[in-house]
PDB file of N, H, CA, C and O in Angstrom:
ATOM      1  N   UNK A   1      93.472  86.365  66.716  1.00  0.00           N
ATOM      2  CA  UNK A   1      92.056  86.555  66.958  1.00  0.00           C
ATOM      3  C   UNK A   1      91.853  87.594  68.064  1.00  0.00           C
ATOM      4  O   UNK A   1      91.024  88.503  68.033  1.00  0.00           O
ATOM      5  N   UNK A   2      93.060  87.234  69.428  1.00  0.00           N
ATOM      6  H   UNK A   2      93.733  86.496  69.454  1.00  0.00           H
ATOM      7  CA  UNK A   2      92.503  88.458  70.479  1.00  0.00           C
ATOM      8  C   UNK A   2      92.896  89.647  69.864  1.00  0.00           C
ATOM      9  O   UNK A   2      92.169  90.619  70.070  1.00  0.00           O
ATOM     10  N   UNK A   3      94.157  89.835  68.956  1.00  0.00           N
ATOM     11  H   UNK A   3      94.747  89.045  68.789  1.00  0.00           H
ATOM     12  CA  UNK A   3      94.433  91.384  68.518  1.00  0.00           C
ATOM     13  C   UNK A   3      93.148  91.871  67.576  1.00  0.00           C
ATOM     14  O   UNK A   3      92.676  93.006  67.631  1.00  0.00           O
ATOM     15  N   UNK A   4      92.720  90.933  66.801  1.00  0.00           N
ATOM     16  H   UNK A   4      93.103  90.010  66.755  1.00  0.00           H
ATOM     17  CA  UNK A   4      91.068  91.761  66.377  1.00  0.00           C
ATOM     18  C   UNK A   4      90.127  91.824  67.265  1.00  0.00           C
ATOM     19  O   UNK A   4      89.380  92.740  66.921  1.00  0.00           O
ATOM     20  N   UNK A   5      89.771  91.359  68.193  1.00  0.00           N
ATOM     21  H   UNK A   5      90.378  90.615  68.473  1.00  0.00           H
ATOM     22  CA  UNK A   5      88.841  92.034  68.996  1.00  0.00           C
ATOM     23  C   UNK A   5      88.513  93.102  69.684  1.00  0.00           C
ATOM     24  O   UNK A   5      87.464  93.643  70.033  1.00  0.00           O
ATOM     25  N   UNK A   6      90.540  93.439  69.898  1.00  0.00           N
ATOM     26  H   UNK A   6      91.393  93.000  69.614  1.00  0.00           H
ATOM     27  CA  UNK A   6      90.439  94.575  71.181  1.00  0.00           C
ATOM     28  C   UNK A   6      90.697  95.732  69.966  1.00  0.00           C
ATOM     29  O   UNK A   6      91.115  96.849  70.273  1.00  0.00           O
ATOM     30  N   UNK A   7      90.501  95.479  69.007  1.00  0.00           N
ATOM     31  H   UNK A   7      90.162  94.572  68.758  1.00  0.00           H
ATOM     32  CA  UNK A   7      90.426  96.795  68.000  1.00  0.00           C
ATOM     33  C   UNK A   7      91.757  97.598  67.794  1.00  0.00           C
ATOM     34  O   UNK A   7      92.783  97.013  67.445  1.00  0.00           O
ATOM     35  N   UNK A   8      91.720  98.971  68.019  1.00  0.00           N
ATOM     36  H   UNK A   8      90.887  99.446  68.302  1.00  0.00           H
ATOM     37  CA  UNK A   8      92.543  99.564  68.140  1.00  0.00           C
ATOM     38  C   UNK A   8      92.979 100.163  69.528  1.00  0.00           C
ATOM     39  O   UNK A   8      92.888 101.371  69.747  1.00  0.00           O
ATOM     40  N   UNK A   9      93.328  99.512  70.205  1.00  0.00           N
ATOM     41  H   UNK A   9      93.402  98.530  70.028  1.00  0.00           H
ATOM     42  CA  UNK A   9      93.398  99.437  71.465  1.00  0.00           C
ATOM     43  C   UNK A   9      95.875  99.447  71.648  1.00  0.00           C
ATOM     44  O   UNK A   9      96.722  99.241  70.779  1.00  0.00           O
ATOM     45  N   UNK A  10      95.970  99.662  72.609  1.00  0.00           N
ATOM     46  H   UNK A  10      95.282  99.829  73.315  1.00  0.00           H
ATOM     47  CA  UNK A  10      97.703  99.694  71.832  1.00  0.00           C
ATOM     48  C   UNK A  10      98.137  98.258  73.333  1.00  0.00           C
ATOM     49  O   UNK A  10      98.481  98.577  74.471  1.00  0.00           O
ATOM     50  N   UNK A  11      97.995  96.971  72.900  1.00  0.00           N
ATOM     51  H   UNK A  11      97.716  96.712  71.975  1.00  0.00           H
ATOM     52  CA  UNK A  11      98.579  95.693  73.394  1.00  0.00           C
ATOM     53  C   UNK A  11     100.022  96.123  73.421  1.00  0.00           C
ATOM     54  O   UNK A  11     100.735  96.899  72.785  1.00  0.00           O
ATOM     55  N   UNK A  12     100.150  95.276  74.443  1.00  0.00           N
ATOM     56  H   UNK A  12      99.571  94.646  74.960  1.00  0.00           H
ATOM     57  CA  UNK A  12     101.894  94.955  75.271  1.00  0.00           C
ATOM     58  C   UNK A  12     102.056  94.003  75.981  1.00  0.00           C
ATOM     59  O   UNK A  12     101.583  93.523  77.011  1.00  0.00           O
ATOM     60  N   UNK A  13     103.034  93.742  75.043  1.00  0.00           N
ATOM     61  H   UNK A  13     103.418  94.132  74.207  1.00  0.00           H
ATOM     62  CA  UNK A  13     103.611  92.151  75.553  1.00  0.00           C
ATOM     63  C   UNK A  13     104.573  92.581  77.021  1.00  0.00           C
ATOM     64  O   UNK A  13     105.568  93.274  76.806  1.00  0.00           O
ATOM     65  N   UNK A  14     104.312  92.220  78.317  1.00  0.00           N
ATOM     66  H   UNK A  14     103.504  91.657  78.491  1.00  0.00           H
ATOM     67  CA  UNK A  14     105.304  92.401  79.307  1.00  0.00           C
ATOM     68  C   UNK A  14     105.857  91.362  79.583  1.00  0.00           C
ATOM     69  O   UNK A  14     105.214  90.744  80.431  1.00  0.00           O
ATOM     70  N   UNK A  15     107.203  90.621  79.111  1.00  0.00           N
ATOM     71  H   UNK A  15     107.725  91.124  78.423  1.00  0.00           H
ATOM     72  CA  UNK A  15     108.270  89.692  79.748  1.00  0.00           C
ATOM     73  C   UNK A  15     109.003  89.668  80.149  1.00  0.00           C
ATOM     74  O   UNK A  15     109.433  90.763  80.514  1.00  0.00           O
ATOM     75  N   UNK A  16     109.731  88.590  80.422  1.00  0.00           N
ATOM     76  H   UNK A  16     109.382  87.701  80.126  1.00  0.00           H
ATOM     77  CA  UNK A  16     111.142  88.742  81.333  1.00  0.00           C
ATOM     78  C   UNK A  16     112.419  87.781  80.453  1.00  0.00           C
ATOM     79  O   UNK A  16     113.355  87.287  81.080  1.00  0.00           O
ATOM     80  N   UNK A  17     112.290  87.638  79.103  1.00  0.00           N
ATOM     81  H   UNK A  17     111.529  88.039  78.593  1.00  0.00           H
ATOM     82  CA  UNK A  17     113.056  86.701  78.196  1.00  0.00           C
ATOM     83  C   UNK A  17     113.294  87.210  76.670  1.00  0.00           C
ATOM     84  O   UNK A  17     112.597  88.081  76.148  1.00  0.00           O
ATOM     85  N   UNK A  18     113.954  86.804  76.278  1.00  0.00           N
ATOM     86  H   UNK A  18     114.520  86.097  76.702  1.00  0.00           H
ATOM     87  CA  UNK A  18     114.683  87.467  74.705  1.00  0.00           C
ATOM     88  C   UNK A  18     113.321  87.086  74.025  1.00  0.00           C
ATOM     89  O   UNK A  18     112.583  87.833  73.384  1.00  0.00           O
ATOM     90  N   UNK A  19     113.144  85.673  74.327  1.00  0.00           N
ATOM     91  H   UNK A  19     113.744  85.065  74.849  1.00  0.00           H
ATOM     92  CA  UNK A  19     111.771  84.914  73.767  1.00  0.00           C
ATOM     93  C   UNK A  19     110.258  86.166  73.403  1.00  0.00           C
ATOM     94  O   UNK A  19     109.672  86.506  72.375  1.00  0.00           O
ATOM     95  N   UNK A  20     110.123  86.536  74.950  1.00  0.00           N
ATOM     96  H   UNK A  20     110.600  86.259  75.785  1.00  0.00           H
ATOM     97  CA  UNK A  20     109.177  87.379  74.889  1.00  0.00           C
ATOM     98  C   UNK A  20     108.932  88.374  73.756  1.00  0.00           C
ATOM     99  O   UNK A  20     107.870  88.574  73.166  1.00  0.00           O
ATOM    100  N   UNK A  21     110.338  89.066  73.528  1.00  0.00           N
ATOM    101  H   UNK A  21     111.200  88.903  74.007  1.00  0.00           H
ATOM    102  CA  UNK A  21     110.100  89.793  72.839  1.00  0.00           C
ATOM    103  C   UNK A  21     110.230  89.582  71.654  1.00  0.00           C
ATOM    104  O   UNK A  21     110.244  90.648  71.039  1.00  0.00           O
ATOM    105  N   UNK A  22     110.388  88.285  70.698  1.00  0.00           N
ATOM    106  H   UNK A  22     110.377  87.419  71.198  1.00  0.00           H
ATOM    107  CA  UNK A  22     110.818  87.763  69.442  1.00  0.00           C
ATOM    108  C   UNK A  22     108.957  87.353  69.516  1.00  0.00           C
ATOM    109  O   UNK A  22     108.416  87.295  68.411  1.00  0.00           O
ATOM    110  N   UNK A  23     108.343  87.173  70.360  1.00  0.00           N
ATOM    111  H   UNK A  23     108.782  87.220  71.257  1.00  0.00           H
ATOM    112  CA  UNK A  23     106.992  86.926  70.392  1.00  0.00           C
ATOM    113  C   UNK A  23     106.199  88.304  70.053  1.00  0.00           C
ATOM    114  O   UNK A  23     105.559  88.290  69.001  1.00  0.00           O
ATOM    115  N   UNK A  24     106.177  89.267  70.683  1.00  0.00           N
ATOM    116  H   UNK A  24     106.697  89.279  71.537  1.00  0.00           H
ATOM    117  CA  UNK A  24     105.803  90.940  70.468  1.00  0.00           C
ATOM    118  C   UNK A  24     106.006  91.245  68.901  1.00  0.00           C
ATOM    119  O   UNK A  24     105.273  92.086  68.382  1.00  0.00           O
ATOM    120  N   UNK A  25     106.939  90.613  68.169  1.00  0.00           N
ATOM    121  H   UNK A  25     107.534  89.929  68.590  1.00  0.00           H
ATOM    122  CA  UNK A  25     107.734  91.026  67.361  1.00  0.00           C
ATOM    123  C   UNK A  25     106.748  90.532  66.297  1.00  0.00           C
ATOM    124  O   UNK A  25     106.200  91.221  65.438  1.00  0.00           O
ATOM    125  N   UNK A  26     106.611  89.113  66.524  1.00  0.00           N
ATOM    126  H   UNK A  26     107.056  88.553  67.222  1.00  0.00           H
ATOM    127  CA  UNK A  26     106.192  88.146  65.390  1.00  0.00           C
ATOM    128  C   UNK A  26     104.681  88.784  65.463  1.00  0.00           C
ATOM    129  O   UNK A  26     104.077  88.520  64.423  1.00  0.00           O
ATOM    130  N   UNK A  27     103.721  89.715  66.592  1.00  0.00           N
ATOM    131  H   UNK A  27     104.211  89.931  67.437  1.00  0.00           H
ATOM    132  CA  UNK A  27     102.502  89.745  66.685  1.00  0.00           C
ATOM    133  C   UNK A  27     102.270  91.152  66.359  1.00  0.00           C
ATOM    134  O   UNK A  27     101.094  91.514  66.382  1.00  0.00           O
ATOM    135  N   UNK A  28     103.109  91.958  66.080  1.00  0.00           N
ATOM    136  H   UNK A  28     104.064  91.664  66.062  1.00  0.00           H
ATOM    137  CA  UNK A  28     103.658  93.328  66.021  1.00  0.00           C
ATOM    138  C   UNK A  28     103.090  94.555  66.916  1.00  0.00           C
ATOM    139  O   UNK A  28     102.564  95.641  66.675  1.00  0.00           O
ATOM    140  N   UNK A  29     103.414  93.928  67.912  1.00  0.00           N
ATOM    141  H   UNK A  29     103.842  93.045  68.108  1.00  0.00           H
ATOM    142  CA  UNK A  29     103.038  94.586  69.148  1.00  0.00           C
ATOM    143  C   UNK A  29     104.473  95.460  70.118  1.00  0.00           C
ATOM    144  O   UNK A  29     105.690  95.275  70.120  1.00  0.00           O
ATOM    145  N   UNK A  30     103.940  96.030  70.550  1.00  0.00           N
ATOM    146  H   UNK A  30     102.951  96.180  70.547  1.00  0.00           H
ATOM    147  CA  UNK A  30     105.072  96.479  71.371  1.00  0.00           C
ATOM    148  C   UNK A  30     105.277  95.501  72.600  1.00  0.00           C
ATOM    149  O   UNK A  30     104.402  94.712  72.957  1.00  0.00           O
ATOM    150  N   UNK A  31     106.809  95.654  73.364  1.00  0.00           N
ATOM    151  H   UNK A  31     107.519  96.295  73.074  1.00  0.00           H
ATOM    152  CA  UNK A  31     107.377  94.809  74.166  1.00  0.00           C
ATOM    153  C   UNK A  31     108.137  95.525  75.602  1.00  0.00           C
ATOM    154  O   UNK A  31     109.288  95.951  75.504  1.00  0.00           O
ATOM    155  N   UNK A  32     107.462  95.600  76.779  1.00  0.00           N
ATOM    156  H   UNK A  32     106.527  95.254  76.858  1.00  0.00           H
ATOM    157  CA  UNK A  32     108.532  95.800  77.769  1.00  0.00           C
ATOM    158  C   UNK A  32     109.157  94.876  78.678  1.00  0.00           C
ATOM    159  O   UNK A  32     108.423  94.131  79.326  1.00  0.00           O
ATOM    160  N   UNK A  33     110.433  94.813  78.823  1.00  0.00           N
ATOM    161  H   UNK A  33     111.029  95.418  78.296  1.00  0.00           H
ATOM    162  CA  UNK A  33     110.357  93.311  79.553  1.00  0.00           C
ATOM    163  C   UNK A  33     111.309  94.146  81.257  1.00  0.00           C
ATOM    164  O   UNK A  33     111.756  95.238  81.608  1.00  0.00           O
ATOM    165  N   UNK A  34     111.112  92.286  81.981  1.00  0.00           N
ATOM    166  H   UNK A  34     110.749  91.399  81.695  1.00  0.00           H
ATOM    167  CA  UNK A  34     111.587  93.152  83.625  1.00  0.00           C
ATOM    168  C   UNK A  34     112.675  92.199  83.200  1.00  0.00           C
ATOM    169  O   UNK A  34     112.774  91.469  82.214  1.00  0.00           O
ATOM    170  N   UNK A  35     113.522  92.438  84.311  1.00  0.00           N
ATOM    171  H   UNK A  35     113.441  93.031  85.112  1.00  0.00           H
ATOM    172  CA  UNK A  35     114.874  92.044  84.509  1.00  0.00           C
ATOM    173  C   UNK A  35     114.886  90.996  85.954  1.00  0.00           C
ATOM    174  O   UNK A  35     115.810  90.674  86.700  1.00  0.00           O
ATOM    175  N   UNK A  36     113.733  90.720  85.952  1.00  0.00           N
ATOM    176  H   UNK A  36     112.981  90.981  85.346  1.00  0.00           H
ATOM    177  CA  UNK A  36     113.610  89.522  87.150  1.00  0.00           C
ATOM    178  C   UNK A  36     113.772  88.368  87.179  1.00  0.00           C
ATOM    179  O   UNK A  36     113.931  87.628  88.150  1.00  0.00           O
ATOM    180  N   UNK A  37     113.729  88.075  85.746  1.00  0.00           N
ATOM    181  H   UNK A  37     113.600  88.677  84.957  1.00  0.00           H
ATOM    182  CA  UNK A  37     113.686  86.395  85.625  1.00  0.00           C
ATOM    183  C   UNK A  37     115.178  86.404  85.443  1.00  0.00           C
ATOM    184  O   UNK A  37     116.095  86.959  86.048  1.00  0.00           O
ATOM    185  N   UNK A  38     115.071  85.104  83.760  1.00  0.00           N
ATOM    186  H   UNK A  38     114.326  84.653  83.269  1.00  0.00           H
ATOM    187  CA  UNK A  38     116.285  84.694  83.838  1.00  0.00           C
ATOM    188  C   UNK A  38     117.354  85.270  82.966  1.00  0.00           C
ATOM    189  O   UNK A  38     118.493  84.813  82.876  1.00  0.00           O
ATOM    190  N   UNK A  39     117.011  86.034  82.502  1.00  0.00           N
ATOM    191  H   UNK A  39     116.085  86.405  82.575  1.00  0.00           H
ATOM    192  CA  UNK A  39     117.882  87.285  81.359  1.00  0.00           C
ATOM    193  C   UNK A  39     118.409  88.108  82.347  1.00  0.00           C
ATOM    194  O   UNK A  39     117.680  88.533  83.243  1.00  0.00           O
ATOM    195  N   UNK A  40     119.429  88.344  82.298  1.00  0.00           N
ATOM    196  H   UNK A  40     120.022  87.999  81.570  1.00  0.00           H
ATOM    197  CA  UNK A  40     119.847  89.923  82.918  1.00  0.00           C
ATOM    198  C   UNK A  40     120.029  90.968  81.930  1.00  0.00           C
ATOM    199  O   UNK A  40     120.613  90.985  80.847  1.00  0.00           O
ATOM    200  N   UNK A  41     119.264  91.989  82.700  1.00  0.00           N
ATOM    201  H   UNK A  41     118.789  91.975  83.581  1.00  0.00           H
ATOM    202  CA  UNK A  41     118.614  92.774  82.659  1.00  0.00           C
ATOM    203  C   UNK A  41     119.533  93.679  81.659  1.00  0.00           C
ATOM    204  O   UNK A  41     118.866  93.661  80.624  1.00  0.00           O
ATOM    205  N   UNK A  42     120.216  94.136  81.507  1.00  0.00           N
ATOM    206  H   UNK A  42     120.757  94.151  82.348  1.00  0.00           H
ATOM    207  CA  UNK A  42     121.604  94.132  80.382  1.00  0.00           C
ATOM    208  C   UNK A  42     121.624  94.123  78.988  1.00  0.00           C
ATOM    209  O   UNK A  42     122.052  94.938  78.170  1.00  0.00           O
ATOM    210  N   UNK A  43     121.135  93.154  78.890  1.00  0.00           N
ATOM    211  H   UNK A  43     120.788  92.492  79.554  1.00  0.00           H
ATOM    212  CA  UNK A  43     120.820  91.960  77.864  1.00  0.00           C
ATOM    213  C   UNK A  43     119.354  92.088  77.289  1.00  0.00           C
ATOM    214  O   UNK A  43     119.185  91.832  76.097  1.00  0.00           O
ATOM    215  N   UNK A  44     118.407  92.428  77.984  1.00  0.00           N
ATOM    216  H   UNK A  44     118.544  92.636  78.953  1.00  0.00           H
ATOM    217  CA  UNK A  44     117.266  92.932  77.879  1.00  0.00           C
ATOM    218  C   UNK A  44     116.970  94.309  77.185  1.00  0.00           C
ATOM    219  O   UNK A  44     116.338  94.472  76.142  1.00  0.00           O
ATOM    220  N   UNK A  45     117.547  95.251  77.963  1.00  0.00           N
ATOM    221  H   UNK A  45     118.061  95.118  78.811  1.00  0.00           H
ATOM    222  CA  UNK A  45     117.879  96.258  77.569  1.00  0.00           C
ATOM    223  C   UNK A  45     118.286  96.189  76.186  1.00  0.00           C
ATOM    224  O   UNK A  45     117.532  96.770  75.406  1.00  0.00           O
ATOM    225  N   UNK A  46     118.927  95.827  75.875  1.00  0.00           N
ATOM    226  H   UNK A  46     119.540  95.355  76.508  1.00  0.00           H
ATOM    227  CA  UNK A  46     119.532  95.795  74.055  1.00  0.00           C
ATOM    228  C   UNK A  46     118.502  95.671  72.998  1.00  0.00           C
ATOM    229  O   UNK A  46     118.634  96.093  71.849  1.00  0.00           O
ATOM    230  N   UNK A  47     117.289  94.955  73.555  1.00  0.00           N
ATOM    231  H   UNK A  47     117.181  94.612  74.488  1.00  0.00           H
ATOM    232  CA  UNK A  47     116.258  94.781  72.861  1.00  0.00           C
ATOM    233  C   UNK A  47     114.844  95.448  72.949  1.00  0.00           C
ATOM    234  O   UNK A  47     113.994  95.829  72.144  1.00  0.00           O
ATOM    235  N   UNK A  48     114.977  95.414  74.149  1.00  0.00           N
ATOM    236  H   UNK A  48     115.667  95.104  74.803  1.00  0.00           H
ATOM    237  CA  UNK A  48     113.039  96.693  74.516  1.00  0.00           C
ATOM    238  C   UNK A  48     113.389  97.200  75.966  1.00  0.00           C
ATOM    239  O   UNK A  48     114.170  96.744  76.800  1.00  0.00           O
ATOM    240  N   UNK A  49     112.375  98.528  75.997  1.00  0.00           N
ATOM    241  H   UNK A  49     111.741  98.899  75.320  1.00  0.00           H
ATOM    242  CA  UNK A  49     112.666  98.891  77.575  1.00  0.00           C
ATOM    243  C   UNK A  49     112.415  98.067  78.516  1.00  0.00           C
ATOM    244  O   UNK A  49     111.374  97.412  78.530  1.00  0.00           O
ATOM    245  N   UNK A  50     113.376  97.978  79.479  1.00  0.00           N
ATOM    246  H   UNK A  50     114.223  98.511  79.468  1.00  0.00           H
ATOM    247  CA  UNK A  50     113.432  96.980  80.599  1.00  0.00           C
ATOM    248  C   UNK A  50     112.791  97.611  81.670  1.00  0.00           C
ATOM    249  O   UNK A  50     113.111  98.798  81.738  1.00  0.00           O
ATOM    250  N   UNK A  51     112.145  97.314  82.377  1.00  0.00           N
ATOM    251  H   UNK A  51     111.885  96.350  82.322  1.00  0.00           H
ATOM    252  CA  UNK A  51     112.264  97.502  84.185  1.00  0.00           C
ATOM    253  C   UNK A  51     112.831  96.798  84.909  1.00  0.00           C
ATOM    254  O   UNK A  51     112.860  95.583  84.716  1.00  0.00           O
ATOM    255  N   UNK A  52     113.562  97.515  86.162  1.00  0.00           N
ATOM    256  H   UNK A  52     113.538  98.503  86.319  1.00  0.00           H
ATOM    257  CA  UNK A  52     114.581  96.124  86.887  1.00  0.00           C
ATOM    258  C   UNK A  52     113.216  95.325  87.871  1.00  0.00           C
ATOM    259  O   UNK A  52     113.307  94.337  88.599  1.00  0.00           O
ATOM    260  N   UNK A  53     111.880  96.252  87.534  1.00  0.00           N
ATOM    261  H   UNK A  53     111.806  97.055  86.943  1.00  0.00           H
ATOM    262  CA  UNK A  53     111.030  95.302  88.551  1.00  0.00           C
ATOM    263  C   UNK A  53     109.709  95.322  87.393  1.00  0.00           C
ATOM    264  O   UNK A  53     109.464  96.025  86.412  1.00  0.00           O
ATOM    265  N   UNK A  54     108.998  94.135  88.079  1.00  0.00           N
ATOM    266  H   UNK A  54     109.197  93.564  88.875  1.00  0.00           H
ATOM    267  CA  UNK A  54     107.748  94.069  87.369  1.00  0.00           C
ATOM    268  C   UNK A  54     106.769  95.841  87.269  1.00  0.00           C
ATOM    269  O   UNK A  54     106.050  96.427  86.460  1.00  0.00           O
ATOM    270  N   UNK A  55     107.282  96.053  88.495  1.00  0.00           N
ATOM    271  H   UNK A  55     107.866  95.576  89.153  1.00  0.00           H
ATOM    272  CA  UNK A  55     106.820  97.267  88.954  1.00  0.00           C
ATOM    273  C   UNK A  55     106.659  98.438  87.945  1.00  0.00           C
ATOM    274  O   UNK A  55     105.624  98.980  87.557  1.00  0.00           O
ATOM    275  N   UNK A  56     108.108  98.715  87.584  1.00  0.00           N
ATOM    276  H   UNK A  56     108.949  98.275  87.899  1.00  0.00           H
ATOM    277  CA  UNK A  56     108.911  98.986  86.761  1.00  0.00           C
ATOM    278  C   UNK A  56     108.522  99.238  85.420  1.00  0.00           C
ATOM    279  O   UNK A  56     108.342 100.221  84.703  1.00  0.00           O
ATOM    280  N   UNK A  57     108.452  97.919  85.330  1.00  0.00           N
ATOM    281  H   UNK A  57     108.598  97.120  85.913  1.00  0.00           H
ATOM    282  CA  UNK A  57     107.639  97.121  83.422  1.00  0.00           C
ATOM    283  C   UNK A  57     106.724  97.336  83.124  1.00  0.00           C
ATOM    284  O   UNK A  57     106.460  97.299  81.922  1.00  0.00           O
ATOM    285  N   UNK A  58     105.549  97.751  84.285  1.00  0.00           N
ATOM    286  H   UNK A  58     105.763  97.781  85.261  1.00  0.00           H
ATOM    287  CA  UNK A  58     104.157  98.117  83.848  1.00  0.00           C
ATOM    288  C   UNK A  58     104.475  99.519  83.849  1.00  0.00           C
ATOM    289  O   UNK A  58     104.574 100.050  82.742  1.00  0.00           O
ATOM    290  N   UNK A  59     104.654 100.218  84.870  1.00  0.00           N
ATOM    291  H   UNK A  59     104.574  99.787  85.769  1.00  0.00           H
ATOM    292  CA  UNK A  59     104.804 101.469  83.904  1.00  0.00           C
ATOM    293  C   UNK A  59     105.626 102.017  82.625  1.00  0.00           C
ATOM    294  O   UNK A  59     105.622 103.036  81.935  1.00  0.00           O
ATOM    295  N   UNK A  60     106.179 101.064  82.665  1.00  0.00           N
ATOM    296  H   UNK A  60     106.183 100.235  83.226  1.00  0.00           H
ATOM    297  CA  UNK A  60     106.823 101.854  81.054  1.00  0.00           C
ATOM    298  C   UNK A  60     105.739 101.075  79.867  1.00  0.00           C
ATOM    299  O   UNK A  60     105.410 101.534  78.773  1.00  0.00           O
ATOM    300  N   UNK A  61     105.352  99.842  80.451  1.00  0.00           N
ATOM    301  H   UNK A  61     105.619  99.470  81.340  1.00  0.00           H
ATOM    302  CA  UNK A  61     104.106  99.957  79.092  1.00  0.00           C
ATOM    303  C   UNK A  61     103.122 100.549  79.177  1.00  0.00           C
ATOM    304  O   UNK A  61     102.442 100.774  78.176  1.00  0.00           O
ATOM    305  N   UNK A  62     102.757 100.981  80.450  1.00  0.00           N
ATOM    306  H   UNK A  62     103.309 100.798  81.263  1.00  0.00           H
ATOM    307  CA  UNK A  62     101.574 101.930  80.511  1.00  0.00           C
ATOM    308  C   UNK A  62     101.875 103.628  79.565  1.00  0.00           C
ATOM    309  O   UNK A  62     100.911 104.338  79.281  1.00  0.00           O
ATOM    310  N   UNK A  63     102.998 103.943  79.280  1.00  0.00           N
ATOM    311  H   UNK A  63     103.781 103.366  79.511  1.00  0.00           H
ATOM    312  CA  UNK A  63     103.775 105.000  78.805  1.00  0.00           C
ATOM    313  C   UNK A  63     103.218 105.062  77.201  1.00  0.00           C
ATOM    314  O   UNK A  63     102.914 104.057  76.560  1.00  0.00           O
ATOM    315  N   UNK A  64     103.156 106.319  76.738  1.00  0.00           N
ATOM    316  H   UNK A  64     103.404 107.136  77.258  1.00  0.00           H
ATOM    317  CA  UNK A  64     102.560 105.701  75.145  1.00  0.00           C
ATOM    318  C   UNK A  64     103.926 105.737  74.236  1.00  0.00           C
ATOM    319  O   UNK A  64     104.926 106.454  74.270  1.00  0.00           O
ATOM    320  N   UNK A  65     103.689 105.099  73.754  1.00  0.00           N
ATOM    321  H   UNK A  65     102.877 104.516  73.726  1.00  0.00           H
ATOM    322  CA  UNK A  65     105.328 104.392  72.915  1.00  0.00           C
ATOM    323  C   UNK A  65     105.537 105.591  71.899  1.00  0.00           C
ATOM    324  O   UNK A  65     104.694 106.405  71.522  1.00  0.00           O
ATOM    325  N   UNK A  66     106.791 105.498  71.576  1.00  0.00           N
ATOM    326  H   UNK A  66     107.476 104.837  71.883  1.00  0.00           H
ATOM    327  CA  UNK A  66     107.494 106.907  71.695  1.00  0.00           C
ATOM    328  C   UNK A  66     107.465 107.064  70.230  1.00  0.00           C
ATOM    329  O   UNK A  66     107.579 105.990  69.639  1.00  0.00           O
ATOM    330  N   UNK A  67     107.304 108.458  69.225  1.00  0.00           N
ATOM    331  H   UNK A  67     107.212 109.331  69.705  1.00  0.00           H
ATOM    332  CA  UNK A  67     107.545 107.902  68.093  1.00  0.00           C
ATOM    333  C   UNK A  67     108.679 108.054  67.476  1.00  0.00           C
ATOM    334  O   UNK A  67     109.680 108.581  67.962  1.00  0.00           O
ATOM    335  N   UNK A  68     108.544 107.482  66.095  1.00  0.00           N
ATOM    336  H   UNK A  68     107.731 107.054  65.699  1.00  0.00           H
ATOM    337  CA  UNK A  68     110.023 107.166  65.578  1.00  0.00           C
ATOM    338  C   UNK A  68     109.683 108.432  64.787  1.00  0.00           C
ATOM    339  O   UNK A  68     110.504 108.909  64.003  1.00  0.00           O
TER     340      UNK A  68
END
């Protein structure tokens, strides 16, 4: 329901878990996650761009996603 409201607007999921981004995935949204919690950051990486800080994470979703 919130992805129809905000239209065409480009949503991002920002987490810190594999979870997060199997969530982005299922909503087909894009995903950046930080490396703060309980994933290392490594591991993260393998799946969406990481930041090692929250800091980090917002700017790379603030970034316009790259194309394929």
């Amino acid at each position: 329901e919130l992805l129809t409201k905000i239209g065409n607007a480009d949503p991002v999921v920002i987490g810190d878990a594999l979870h997060d981004k199997e969530v982005a995935d299922a909503l087909k949204v894009r995903c950046v996650l930080c490396a703060q919690g309980s994933h290392a950051g490594w591991r993260l990486r393998e799946v969406a761009p990481t930041g090692e800080t929250l800091v980090e994470a917002v700017k790379l979703a603030l970034e316009p996603e790259p194309a394929h």
